[in-house]
N, CA, C and O atoms as CSV, one atom per row, in Angstrom:
chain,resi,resn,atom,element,x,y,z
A,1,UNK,N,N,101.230,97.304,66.633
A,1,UNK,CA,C,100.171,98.204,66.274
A,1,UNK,C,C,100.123,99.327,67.305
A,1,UNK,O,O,100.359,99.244,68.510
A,2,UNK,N,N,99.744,100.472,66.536
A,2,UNK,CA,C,100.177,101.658,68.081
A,2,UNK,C,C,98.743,102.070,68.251
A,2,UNK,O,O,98.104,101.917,67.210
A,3,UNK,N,N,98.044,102.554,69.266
A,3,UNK,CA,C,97.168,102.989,69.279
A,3,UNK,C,C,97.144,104.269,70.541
A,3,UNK,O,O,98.258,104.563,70.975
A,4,UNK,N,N,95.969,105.009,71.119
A,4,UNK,CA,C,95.902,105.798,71.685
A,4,UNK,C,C,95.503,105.336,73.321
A,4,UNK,O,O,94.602,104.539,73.586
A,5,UNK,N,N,96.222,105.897,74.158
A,5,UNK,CA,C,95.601,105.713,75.264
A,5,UNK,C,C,94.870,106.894,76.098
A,5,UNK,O,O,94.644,107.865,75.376
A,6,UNK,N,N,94.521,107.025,77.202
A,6,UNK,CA,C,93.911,108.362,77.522
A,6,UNK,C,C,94.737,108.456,79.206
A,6,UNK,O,O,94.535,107.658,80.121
A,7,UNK,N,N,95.486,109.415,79.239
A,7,UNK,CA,C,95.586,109.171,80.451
A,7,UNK,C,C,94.987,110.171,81.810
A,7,UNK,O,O,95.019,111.393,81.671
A,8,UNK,N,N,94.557,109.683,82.848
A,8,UNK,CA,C,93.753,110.230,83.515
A,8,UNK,C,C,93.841,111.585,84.129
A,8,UNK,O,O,92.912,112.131,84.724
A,9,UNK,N,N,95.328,112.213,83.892
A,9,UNK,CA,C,95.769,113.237,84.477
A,9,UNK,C,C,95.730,113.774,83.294
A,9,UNK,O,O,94.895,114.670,83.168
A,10,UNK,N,N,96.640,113.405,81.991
A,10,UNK,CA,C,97.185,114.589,81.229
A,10,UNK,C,C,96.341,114.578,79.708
A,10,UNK,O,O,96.615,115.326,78.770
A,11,UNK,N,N,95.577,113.850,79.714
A,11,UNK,CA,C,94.517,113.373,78.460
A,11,UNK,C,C,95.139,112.509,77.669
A,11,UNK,O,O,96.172,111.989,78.092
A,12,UNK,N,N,94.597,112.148,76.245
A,12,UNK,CA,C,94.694,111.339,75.008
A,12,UNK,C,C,95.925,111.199,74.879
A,12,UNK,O,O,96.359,112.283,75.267
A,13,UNK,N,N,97.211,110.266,74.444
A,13,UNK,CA,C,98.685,110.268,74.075
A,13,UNK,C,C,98.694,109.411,73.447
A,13,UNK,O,O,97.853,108.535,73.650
A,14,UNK,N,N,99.703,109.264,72.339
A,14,UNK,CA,C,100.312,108.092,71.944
A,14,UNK,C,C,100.620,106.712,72.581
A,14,UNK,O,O,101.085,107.010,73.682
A,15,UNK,N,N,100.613,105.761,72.508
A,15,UNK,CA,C,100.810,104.754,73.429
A,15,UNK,C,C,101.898,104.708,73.697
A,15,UNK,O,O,102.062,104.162,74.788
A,16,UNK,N,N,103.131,105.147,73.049
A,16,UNK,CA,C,104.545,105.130,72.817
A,16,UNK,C,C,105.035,105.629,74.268
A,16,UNK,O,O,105.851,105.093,75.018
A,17,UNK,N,N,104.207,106.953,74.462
A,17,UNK,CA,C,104.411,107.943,75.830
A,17,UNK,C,C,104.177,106.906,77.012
A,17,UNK,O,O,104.881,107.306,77.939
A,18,UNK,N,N,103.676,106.049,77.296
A,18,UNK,CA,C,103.152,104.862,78.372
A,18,UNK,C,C,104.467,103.965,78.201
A,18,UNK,O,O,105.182,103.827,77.210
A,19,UNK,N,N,104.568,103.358,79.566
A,19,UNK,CA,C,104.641,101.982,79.726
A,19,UNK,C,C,104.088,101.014,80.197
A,19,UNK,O,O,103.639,101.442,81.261
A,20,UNK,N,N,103.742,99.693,80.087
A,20,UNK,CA,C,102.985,98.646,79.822
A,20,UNK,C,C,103.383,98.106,81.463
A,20,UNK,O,O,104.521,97.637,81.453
A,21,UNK,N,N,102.859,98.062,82.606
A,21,UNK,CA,C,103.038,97.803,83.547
A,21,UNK,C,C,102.546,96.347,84.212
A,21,UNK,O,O,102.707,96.051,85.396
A,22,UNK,N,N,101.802,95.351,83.025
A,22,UNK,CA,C,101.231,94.425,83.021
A,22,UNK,C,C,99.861,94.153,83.500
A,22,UNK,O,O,99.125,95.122,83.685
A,23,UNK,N,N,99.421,92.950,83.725
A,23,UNK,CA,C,97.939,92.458,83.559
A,23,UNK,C,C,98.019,92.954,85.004
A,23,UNK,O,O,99.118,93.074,85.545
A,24,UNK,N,N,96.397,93.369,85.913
A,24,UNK,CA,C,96.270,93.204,86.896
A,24,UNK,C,C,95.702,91.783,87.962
A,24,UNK,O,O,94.604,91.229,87.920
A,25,UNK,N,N,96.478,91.580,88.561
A,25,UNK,CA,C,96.442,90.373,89.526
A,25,UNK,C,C,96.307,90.722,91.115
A,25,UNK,O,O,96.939,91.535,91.789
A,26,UNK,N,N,95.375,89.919,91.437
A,26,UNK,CA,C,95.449,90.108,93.137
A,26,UNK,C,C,96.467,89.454,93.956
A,26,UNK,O,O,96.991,88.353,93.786
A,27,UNK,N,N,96.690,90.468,95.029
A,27,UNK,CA,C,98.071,90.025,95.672
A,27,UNK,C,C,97.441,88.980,96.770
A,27,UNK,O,O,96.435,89.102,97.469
A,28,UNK,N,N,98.354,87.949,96.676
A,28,UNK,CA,C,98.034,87.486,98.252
A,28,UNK,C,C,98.046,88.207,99.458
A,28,UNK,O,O,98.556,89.282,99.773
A,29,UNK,N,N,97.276,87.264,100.146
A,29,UNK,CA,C,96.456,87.786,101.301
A,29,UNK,C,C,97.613,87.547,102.082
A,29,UNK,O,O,98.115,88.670,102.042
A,30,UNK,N,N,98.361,86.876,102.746
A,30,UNK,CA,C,99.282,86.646,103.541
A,30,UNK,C,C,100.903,85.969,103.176
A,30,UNK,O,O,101.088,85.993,101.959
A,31,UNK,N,N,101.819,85.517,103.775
A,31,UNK,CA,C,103.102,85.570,103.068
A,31,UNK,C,C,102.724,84.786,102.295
A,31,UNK,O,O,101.726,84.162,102.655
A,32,UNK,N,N,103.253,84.477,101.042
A,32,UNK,CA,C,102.887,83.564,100.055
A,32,UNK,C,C,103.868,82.473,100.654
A,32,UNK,O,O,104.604,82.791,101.587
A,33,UNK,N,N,103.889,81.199,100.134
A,33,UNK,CA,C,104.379,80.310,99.986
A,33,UNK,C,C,105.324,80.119,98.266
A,33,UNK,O,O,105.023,80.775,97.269
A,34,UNK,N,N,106.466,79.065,98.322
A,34,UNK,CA,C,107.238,79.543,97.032
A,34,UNK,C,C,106.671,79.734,95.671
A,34,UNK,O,O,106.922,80.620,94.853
A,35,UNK,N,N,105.763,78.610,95.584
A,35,UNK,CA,C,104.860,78.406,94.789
A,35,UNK,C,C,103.853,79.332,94.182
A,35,UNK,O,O,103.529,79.725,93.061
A,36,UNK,N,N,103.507,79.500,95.421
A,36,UNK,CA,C,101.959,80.758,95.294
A,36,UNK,C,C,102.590,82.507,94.765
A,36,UNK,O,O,102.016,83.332,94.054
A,37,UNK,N,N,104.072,82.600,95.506
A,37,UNK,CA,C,104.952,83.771,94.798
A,37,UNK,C,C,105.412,83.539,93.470
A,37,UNK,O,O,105.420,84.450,92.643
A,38,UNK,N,N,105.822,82.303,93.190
A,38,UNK,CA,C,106.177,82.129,91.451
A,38,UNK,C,C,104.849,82.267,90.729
A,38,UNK,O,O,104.969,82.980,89.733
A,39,UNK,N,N,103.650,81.816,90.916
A,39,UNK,CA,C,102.585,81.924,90.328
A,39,UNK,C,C,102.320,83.611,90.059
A,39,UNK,O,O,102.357,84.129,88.943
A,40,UNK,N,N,102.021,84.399,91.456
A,40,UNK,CA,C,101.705,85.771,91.285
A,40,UNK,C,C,102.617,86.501,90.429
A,40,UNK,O,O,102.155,87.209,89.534
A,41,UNK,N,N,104.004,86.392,90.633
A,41,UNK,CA,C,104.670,86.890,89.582
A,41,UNK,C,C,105.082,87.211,88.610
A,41,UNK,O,O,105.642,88.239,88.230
A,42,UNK,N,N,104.630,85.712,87.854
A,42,UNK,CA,C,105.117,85.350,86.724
A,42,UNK,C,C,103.735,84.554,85.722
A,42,UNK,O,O,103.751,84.817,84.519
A,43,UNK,N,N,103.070,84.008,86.029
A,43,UNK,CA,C,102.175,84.085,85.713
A,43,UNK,C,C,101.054,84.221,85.155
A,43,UNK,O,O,100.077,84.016,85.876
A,44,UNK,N,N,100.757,84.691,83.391
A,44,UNK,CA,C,99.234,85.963,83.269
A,44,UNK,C,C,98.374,84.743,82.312
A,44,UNK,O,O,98.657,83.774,81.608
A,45,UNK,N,N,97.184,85.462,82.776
A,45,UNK,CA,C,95.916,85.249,81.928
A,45,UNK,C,C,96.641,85.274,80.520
A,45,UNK,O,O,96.858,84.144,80.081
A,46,UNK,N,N,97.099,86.414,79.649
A,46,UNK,CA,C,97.342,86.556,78.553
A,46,UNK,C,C,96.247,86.074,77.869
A,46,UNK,O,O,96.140,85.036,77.217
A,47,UNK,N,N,94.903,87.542,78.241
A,47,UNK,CA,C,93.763,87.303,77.261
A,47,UNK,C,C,93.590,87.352,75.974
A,47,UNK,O,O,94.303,88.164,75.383
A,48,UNK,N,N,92.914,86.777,75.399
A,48,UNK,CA,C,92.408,87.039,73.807
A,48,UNK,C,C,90.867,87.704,73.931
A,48,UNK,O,O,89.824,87.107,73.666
A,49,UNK,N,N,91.031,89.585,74.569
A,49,UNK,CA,C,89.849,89.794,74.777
A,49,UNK,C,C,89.965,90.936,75.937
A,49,UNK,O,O,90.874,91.747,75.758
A,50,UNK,N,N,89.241,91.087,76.989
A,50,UNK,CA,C,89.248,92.518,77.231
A,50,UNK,C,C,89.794,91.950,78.428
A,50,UNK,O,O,89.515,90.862,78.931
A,51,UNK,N,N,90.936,93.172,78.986
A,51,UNK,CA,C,91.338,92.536,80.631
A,51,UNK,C,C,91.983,94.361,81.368
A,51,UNK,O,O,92.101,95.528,80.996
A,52,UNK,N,N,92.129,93.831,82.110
A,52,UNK,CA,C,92.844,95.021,82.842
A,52,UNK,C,C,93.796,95.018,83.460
A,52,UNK,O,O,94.191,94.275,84.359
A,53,UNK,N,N,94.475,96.427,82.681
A,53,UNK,CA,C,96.294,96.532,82.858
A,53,UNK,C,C,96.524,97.783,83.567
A,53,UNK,O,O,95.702,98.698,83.583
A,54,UNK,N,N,97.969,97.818,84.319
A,54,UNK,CA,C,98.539,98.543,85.075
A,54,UNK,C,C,99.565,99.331,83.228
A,54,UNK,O,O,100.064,98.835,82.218
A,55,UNK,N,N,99.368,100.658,83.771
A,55,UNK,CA,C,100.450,101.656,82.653
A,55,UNK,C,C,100.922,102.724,83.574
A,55,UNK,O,O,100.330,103.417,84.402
A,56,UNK,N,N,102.081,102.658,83.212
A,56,UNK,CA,C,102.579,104.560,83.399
A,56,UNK,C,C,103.151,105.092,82.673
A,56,UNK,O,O,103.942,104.603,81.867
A,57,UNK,N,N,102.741,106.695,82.874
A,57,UNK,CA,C,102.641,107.497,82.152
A,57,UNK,C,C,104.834,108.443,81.942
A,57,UNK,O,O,105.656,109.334,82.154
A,58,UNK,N,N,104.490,107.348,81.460
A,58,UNK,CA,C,106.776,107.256,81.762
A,58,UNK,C,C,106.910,108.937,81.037
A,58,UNK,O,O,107.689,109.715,81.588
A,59,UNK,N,N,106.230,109.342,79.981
A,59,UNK,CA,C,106.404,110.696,79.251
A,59,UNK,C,C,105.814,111.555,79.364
A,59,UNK,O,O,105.496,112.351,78.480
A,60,UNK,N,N,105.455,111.583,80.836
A,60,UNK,CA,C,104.042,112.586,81.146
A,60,UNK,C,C,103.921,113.052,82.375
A,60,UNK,O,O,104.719,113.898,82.777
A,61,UNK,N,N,103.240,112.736,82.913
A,61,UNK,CA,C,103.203,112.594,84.349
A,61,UNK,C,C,103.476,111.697,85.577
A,61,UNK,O,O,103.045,111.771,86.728
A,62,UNK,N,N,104.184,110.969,85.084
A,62,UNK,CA,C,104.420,109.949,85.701
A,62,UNK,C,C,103.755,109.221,86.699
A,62,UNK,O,O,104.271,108.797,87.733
A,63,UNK,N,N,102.169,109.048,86.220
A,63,UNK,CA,C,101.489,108.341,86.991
A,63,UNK,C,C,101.183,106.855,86.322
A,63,UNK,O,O,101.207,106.381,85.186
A,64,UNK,N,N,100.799,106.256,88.026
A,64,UNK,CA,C,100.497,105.071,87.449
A,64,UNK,C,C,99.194,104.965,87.288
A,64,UNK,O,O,98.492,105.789,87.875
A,65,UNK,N,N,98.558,103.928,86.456
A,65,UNK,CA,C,97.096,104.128,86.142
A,65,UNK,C,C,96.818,102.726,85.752
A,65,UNK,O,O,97.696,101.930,85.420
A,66,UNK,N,N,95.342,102.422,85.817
A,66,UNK,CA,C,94.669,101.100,85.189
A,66,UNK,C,C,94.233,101.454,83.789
A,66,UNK,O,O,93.947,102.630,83.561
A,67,UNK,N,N,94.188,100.932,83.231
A,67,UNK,CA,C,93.002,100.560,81.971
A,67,UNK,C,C,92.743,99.344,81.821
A,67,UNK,O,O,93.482,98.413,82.143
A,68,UNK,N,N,91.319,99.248,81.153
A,68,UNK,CA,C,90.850,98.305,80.795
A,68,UNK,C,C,91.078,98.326,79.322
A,68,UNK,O,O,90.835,99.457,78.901
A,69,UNK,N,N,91.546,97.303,78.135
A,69,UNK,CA,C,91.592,96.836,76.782
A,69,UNK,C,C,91.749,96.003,76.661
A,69,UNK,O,O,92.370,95.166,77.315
A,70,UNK,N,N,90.983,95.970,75.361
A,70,UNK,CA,C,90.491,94.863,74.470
A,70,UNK,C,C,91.744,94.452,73.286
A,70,UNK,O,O,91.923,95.019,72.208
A,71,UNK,N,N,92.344,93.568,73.722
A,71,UNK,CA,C,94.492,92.753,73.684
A,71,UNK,C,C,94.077,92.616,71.983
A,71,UNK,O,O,94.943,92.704,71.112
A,72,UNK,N,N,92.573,92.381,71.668
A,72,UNK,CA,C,92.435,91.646,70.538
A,72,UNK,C,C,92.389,93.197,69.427
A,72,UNK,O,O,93.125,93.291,68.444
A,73,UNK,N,N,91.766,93.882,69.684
A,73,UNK,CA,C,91.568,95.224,68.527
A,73,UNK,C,C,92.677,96.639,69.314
A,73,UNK,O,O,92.974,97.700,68.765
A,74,UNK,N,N,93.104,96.156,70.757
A,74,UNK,CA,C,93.679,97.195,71.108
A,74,UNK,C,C,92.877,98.628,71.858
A,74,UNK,O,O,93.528,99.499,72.435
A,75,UNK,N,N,91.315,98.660,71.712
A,75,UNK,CA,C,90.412,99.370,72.015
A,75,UNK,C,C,90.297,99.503,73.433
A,75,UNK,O,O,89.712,98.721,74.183
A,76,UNK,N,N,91.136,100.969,73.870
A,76,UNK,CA,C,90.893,101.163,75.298
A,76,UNK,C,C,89.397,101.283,75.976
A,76,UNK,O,O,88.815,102.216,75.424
A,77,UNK,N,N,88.700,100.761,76.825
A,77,UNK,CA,C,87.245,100.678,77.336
A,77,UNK,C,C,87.404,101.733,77.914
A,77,UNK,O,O,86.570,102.522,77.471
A,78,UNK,N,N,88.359,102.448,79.082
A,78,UNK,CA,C,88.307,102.652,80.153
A,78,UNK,C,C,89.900,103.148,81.293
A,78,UNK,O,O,90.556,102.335,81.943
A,79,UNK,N,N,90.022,103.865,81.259
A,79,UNK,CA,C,91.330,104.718,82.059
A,79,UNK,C,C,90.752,105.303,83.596
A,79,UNK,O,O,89.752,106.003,83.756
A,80,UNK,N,N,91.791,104.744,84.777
A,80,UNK,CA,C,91.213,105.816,86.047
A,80,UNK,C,C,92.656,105.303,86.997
A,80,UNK,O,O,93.292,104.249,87.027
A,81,UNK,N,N,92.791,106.669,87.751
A,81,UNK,CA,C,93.877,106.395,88.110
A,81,UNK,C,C,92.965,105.170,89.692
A,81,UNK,O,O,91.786,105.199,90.045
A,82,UNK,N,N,94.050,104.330,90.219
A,82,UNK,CA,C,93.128,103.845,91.378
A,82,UNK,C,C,92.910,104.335,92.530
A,82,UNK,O,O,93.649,105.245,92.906
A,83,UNK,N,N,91.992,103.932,93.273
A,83,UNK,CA,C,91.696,104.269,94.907
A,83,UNK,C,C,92.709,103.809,96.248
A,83,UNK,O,O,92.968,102.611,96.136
A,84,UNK,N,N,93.143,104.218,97.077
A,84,UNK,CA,C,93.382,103.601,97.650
A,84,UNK,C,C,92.258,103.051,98.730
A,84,UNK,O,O,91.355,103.880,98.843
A,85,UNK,N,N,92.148,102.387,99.198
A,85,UNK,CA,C,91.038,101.830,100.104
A,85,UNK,C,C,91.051,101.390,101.022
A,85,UNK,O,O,90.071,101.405,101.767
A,86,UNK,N,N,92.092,100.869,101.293
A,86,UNK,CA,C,93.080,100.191,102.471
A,86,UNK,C,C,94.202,100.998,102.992
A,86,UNK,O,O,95.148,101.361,102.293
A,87,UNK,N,N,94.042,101.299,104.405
A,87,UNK,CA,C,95.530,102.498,104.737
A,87,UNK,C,C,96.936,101.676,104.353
A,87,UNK,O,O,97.939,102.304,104.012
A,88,UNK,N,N,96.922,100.189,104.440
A,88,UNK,CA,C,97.872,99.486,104.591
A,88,UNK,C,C,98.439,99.538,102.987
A,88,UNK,O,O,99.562,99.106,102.725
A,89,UNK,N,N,97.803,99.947,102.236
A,89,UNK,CA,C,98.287,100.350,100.510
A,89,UNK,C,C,98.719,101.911,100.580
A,89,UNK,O,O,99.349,102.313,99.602
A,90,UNK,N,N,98.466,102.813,101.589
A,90,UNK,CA,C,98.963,103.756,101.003
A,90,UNK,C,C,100.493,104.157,101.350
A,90,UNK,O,O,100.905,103.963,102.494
A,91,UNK,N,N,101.143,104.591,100.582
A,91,UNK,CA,C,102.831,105.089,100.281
A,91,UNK,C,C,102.928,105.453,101.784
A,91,UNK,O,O,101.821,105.624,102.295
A,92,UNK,N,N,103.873,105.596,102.525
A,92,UNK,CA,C,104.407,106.299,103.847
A,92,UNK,C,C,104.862,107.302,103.488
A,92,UNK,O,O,105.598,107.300,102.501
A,93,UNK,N,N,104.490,108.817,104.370
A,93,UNK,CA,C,105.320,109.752,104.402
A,93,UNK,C,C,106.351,109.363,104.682
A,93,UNK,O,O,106.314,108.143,104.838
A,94,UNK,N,N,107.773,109.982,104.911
A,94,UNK,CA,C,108.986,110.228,105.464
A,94,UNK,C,C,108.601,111.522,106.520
A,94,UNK,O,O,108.776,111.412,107.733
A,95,UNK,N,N,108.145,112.555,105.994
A,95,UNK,CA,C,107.705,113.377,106.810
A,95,UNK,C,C,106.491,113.097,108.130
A,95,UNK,O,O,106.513,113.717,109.193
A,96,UNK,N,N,105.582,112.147,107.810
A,96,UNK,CA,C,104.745,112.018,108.480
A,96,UNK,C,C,105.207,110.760,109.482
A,96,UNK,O,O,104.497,110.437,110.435
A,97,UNK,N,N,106.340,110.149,109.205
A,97,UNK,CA,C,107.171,109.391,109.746
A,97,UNK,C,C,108.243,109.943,110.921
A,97,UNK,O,O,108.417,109.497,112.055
A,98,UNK,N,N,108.624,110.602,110.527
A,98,UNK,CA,C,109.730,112.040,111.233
A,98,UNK,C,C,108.468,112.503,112.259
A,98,UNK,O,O,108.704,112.353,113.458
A,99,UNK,N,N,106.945,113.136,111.830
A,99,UNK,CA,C,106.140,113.750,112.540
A,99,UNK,C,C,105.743,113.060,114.126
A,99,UNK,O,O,105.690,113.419,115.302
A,100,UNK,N,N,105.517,111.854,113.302
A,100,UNK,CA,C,105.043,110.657,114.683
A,100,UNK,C,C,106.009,109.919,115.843
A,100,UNK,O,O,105.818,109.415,116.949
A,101,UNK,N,N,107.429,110.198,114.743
A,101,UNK,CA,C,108.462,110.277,116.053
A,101,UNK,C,C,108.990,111.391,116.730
A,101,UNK,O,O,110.108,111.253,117.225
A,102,UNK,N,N,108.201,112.850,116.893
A,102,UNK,CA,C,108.662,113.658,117.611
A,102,UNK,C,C,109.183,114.964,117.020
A,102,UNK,O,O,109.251,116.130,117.409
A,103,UNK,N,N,109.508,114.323,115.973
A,103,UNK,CA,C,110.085,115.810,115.034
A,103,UNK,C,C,108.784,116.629,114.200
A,103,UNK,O,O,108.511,116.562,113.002
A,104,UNK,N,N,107.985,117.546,115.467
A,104,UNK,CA,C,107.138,118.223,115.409
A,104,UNK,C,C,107.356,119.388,114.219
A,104,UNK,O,O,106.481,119.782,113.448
A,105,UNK,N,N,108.760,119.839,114.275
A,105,UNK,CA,C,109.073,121.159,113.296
A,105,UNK,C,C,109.378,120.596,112.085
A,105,UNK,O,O,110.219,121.088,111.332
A,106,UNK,N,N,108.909,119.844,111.900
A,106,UNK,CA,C,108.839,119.516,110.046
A,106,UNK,C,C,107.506,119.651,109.569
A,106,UNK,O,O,106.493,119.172,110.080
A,107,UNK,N,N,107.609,120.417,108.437
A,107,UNK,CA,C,106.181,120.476,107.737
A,107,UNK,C,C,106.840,119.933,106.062
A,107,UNK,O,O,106.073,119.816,105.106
């Protein structure tokens, strides 16, 4: 069944334009153990009902984004790209990497 998604940068699209990046799950807190990594991985709720999924926008902008939908009618609740909140989640420069070791003349 195809339906519409909204995405937070480029508006309303086909769902076709997305890819399905799966259910969202919390990562462990520290190294996992084998077990606790096969679980996070592999794993899902696989609701009958409303949950929240990771998509990107593979034909668009190539962002990644959450939504919340409802698996059973397909009815998106809710699109936002996320926060970061934690420095330890955000991407590393290369540049700002280069910056802190000395290589001042890079902008």
């Amino acid at each position: 069944m195809s339906f519409l998604l909204n995405c937070p940068i480029c508006g309303t699209r086909e769902v076709t334009d997305f890819g399905f990046g799966g259910e969202i799950v919390v990562r462990p807190e520290s190294r996992p153990g084998e077990r606790e990594l096969n679980a996070y991985n592999y794993f899902r709720a696989n609701t009958d009902g409303v949950q929240r999924e990771w998509w990107w926008h593979r034909a668009g902008c190539r962002t990644w984004f959450q939504a919340e939908r409802n698996t059973s009618t397909n009815e998106v609740l809710w699109t936002a790209v996320p926060e970061i909140t934690d420095a330890t989640q955000a991407p590393v420069s290369p540049v700002a990497e280069a910056r802190a070791a000395g290589g001042e003349e890079l902008r």
